[in-house]
C-alpha positions as CSV (number, residue, x, y, z in Angstrom):
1,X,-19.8,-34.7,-7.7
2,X,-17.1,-36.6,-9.9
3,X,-14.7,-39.6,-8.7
4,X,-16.1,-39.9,-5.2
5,X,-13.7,-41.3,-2.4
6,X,-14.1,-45.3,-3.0
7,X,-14.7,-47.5,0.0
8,X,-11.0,-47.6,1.3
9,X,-10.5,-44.0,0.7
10,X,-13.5,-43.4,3.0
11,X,-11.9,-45.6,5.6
12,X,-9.0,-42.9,6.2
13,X,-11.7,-39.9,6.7
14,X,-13.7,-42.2,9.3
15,X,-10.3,-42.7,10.5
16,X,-9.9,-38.9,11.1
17,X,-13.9,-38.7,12.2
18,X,-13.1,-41.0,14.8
19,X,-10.2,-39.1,16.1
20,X,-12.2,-35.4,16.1
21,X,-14.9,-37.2,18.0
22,X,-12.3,-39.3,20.7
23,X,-11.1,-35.6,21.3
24,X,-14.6,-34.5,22.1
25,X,-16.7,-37.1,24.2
26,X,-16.1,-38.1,27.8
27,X,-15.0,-41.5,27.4
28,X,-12.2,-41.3,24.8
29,X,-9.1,-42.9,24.7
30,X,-5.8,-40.7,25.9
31,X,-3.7,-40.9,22.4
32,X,-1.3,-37.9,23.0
33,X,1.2,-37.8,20.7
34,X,-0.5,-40.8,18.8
35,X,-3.0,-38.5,17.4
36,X,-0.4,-36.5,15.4
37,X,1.1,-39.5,14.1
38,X,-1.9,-41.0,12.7
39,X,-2.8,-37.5,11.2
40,X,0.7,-37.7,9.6
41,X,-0.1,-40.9,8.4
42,X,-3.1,-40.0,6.8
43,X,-1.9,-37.2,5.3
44,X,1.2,-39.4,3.9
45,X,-1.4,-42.1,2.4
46,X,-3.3,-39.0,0.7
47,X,-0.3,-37.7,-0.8
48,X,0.3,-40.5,-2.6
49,X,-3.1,-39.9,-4.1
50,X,-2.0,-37.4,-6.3
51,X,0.5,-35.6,-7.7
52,X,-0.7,-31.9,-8.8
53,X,-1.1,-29.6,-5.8
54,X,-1.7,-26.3,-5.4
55,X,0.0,-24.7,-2.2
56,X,-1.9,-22.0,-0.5
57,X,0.7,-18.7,0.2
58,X,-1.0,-17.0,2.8
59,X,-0.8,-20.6,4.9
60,X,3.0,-21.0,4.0
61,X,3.8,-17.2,5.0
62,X,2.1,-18.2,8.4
63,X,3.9,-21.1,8.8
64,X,7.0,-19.3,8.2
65,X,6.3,-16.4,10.2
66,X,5.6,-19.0,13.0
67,X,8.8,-20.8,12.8
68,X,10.3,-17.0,12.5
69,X,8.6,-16.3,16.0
70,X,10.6,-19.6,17.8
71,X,13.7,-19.0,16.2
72,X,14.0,-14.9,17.2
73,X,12.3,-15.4,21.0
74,X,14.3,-17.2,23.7
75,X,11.3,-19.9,24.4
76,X,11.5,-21.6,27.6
77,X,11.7,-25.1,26.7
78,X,8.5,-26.2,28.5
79,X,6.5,-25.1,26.2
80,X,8.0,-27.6,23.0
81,X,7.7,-25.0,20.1
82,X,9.2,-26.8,17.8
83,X,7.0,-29.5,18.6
84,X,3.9,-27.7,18.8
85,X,5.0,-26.0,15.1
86,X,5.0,-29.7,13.6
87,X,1.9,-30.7,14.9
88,X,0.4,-27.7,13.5
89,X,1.2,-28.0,10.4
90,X,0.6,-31.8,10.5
91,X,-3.1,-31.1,11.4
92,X,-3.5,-27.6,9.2
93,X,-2.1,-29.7,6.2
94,X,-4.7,-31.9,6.2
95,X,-8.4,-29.6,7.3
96,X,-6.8,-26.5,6.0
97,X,-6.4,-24.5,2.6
98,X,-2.6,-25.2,2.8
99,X,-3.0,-27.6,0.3
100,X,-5.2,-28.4,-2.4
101,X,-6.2,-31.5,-4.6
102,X,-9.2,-33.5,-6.0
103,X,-9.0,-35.8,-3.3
104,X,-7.9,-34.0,-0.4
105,X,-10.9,-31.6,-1.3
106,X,-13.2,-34.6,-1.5
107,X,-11.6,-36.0,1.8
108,X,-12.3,-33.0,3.7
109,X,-16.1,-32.4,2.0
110,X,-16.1,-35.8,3.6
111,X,-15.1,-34.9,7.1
112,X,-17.3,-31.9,7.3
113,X,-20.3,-33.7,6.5
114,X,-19.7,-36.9,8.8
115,X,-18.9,-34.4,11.6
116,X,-22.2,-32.4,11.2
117,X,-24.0,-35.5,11.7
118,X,-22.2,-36.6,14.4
119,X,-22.7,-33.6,16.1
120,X,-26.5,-34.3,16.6
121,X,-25.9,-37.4,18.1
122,X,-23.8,-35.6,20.5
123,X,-26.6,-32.9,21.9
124,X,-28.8,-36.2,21.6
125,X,-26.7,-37.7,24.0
126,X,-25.9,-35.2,26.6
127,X,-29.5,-34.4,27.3
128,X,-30.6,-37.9,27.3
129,X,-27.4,-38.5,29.9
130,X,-28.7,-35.1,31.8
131,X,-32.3,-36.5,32.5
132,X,-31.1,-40.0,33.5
133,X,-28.6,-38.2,35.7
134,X,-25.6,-39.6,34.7
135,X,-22.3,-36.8,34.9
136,X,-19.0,-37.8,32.9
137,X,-17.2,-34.7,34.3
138,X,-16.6,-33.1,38.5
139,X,-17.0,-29.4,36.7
140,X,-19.5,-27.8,37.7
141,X,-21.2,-26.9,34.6
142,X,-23.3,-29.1,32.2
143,X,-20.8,-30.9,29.7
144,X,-23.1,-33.5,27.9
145,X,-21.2,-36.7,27.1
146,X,-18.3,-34.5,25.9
147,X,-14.8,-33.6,28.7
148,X,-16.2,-29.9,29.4
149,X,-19.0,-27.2,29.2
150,X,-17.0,-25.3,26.6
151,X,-17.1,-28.2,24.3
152,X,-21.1,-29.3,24.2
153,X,-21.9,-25.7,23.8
154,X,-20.1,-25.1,20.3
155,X,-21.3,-28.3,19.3
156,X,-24.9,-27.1,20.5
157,X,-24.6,-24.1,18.1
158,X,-23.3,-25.9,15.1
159,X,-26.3,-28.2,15.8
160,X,-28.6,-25.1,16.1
161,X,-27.5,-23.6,12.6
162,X,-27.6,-26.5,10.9
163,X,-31.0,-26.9,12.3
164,X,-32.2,-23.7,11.3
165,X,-30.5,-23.7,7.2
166,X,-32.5,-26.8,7.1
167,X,-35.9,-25.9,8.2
168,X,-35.3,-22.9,5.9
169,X,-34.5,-25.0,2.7
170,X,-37.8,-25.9,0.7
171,X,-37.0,-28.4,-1.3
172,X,-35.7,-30.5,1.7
173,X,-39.0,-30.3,3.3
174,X,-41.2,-33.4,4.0
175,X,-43.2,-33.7,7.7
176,X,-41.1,-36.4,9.0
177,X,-37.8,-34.0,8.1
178,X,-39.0,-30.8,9.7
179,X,-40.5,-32.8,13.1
180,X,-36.9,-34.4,13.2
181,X,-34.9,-30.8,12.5
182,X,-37.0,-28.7,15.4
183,X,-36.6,-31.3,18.2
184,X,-32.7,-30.9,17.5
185,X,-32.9,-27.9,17.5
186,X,-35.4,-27.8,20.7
187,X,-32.5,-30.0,22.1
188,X,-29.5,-28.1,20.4
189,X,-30.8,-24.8,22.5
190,X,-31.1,-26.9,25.7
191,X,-27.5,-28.2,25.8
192,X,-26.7,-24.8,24.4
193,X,-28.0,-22.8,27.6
194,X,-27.1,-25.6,30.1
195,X,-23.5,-25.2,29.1
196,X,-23.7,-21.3,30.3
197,X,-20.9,-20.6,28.1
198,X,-21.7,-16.9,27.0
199,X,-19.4,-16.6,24.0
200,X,-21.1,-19.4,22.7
201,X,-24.5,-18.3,23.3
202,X,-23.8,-14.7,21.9
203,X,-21.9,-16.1,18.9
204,X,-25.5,-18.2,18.0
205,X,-27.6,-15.8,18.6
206,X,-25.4,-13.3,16.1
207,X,-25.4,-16.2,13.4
208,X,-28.9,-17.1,13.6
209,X,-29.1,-13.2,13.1
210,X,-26.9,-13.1,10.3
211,X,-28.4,-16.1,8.5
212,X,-32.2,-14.9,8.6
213,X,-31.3,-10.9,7.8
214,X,-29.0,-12.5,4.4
215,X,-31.9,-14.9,3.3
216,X,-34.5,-12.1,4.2
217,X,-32.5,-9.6,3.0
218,X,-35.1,-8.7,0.0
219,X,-38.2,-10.3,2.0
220,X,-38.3,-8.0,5.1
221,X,-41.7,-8.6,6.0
222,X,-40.2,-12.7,6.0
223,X,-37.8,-11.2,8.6
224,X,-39.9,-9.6,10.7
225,X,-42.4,-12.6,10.9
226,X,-39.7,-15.2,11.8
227,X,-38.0,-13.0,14.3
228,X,-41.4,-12.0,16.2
229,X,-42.7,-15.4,15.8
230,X,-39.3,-16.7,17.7
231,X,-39.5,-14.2,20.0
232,X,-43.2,-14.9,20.8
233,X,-42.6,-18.8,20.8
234,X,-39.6,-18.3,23.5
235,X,-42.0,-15.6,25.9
236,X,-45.0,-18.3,26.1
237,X,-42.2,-21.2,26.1
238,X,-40.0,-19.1,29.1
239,X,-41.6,-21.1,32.1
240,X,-40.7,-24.4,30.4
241,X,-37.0,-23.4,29.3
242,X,-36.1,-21.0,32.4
243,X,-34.7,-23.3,34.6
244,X,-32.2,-24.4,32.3
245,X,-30.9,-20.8,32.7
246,X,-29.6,-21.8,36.4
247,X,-25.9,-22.3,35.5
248,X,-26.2,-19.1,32.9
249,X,-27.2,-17.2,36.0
250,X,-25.0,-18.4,38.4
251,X,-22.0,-17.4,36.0
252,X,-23.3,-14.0,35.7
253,X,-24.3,-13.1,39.3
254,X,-20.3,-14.0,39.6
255,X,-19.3,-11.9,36.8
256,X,-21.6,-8.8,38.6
257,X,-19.9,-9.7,41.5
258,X,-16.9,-9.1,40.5
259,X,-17.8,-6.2,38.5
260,X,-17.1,-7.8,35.4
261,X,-18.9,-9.3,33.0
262,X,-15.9,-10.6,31.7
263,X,-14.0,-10.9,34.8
264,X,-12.4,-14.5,34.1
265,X,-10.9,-13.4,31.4
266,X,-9.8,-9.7,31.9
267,X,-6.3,-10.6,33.2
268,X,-5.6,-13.0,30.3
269,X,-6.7,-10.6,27.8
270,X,-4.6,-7.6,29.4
271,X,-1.4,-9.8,29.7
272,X,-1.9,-11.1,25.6
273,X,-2.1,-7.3,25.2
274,X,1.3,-6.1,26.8
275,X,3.1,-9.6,25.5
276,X,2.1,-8.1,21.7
277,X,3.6,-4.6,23.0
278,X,6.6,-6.3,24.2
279,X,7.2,-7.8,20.5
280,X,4.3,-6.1,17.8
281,X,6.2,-7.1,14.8
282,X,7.1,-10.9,15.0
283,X,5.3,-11.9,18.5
284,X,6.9,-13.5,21.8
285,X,7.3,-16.7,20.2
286,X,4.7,-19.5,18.8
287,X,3.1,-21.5,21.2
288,X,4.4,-19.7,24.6
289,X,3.3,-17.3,26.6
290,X,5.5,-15.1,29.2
291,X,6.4,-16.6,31.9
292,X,7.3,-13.7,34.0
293,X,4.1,-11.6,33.8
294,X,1.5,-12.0,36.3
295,X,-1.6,-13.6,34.6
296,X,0.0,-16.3,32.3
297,X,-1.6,-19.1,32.9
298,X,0.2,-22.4,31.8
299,X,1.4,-25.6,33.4
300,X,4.5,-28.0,33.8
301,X,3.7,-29.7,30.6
302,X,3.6,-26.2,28.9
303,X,-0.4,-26.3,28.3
304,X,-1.1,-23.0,27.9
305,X,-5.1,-21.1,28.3
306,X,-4.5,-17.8,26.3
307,X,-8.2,-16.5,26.7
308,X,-8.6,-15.6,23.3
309,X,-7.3,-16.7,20.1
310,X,-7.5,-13.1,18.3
311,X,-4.6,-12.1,21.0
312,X,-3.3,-15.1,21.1
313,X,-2.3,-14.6,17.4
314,X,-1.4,-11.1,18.0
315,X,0.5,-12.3,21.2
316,X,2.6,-14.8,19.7
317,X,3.6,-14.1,16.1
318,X,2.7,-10.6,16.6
319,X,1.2,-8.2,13.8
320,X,3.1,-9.8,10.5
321,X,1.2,-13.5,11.6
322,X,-1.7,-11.6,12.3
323,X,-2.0,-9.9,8.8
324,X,-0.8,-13.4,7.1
325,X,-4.2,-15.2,9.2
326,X,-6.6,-12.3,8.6
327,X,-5.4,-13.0,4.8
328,X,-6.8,-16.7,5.0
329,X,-10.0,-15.6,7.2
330,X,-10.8,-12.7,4.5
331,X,-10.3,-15.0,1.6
332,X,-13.1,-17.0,3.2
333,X,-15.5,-14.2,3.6
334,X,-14.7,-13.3,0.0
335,X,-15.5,-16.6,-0.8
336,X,-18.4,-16.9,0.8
337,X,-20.0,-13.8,-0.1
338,X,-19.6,-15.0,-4.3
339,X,-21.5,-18.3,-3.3
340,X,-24.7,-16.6,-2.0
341,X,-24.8,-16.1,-5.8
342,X,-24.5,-19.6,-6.6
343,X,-26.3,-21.0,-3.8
344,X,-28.1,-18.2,-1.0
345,X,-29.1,-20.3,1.8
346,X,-25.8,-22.9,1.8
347,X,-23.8,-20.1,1.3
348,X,-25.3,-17.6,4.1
349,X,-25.1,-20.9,6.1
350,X,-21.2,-21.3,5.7
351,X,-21.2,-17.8,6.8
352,X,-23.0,-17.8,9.9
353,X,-20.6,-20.5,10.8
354,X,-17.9,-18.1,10.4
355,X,-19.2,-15.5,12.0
356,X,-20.0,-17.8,15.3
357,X,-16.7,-19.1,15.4
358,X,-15.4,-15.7,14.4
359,X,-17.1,-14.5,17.8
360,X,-16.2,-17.6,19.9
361,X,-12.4,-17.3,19.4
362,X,-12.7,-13.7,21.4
363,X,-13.3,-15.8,24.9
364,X,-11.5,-18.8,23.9
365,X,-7.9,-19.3,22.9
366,X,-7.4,-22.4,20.6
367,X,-6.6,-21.1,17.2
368,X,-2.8,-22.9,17.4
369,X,-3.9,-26.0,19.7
370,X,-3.6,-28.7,17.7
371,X,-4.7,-30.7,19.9
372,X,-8.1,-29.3,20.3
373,X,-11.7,-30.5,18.8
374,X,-12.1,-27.0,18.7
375,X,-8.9,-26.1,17.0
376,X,-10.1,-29.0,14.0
377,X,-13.5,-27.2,13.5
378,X,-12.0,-24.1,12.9
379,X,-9.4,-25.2,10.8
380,X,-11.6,-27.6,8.9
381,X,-14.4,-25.0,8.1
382,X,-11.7,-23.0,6.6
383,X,-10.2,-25.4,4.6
384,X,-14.1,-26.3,3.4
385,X,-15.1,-22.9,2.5
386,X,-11.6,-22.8,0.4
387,X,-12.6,-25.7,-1.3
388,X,-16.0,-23.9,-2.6
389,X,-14.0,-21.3,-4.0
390,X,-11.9,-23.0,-6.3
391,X,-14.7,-25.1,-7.5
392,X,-18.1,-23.1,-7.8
393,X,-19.4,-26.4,-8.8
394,X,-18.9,-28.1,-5.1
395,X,-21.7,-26.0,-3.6
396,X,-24.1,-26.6,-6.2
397,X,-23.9,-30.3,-5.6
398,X,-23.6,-30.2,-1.8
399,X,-26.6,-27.5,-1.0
400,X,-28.8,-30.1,-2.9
């Protein structure tokens, strides 16, 4: 790849690295606000980088059917709409497809990279900490090193398709490479499984799915010898991974006692359903919730836990937003589904990535958080894939 980010430039996406990664692990420093200020900041310095952008439509109709949302909805001002709309854009503007540019592509090719190498350190981490018996968190699940469960187990799947695009990759292959790539990915599926979270689980099991059916998809007999050697090596493995499986049980004997499998998040889904009946076109307002229907869940500092960031859309800037981001996320697929031309295995990679967060924003409602580590992945991925589709070239270079 051409003009590389020089040493300074690489500064501001450590700078950024460091700030995804203080919202992840345990011990991290409180920034608040801070954080959108130095991603302002950033994004200021990057500006001035270049002068020829190209402004992505389907992100600027979103933003504008956002600030649509707070301007016809009486919000309660607790929940800081206005606020939470800047910070938004702020962070979207600078991971996203919003804008384009040679640097702010190289800048985010940067970011994606760094963070995927992070992220094994992470799972390396939070089992070493598990063994020595050291807890950064009173929940009761496993969390790793990171604040909570539902944050070491999305990590654990990126980890785990990562893992699994490299093993696949030939001319990557070399004995010290593939030992290294199958004890993260022994460790990945560890963490994974300890965490209990079952959206997470679920959505890794449909990518891995996804990413061996595309590779395979003119080797069947490939297929079926990787999936019934996997299955075979997890049967004679069972007795040395089962007891890893005691949170995952727990959670579900609760679910089957409730009668639900997703009890804990039945109320929160049915309430984001009637709040997007209430308002279909434009929503009840971005970044709120109602505050008079049983089953909101938010606090006095207007922190919100939608349940699902499908509904959540739907919810807030009703049917209109919802169109406008289904616009962006099918733009990716499209994208996506070209490059397996270009580049299979990268390519099917990307999309297994998609499809596990695609799955994981059912259960869990951070698509507008800003905020959030998992909010930045999202975001990020999207703005990466965009990047490969307006320069075929990128995904040449970086599946090498």
């Amino acid at each position: 790849m051409e003009n590389r980010l020089s040493l300074n430039d690489k500064t501001l996406s450590w700078i950024i690295v460091f700030l995804t990664i203080n919202n992840l692990i345990a011990i991290s420093l409180n920034l608040g606000n801070i954080y959108y200020g130095i991603c302002g900041v950033v994004l200021f310095i990057i500006f001035s980088k270049n002068n020829k952008y190209i402004i992505n439509k389907s992100m600027l109709c979103l933003y504008l059917l956002c600030a649509i949302s707070i301007l016809i909805n009486d919000i309660p001002s607790l929940f800081k709409p206005w606020e939470r709309l800047i910070s938004f854009i702020i962070v979207t503007a600078l991971v996203s497809p919003f804008i384009e540019s040679n640097y702010l592509n190289r800048f985010r090719i940067r970011l994606f990279s760094s963070l995927l190498s992070l992220y094994q350190l992470v799972v390396i981490a939070s089992i070493i900490v598990y063994f020595i018996g050291i807890r950064f968190s009173e929940l009761a699940h496993f969390t790793g090193i990171t604040k909570q469960s539902m944050l070491i187990a999305p990590v654990s799947a990126i980890v785990i398709l990562y893992s699994v695009y490299s093993l696949s990759v030939k001319h990557k292959k070399n004995r010290l490479y593939i030992c290294y790539h199958i004890v993260i990915l022994i460790i990945a599926f560890l963490t994974l499984i300890l965490s209990a979270s079952r959206s997470a689980i679920i959505g890794a099991i449909v990518s891995i799915i996804l990413y061996l059916v595309i590779i395979y998809r003119q080797k069947t007999h490939y297929f079926i010898k990787v999936s019934i050697g996997t299955i075979l090596i997890l049967l004679f493995t069972f007795s040395l991974w089962s007891p890893y499986l005691e949170n995952l049980e727990q959670k579900n004997a609760s679910a089957q006692s409730a009668g639900s499998f997703t009890n804990t998040r039945d109320i929160l889904w049915q309430t984001r359903i009637e709040e997007f009946k209430s308002s279909p076109l434009f929503g009840i307002g971005f970044s709120t919730v109602d505050i008079d229907r049983e089953g909101s869940n938010y606090t006095k500092d207007g922190i919100i836990e939608t349940g699902s960031s499908w509904l959540c859309i739907l919810s807030m800037i009703g049917i209109l937003g919802f169109i406008s981001f289904l616009f962006i996320y099918g733009n990716s697929v499209k994208i996506l589904i070209k490059s397996l031309n270009t580049s299979l295995k990268y390519g099917s990679f990307l999309l297994s990535l998609l499809c596990f967060w695609t799955i994981h924003m059912i259960a869990e409602g951070y698509i507008f958080a800003s905020g959030s580590f998992l909010f930045f992945n999202v975001w990020l991925l999207l703005g990466y894939i965009h990047i490969l589709g307006c320069n075929s070239h990128y995904i040449i270079a970086l599946s090498k």
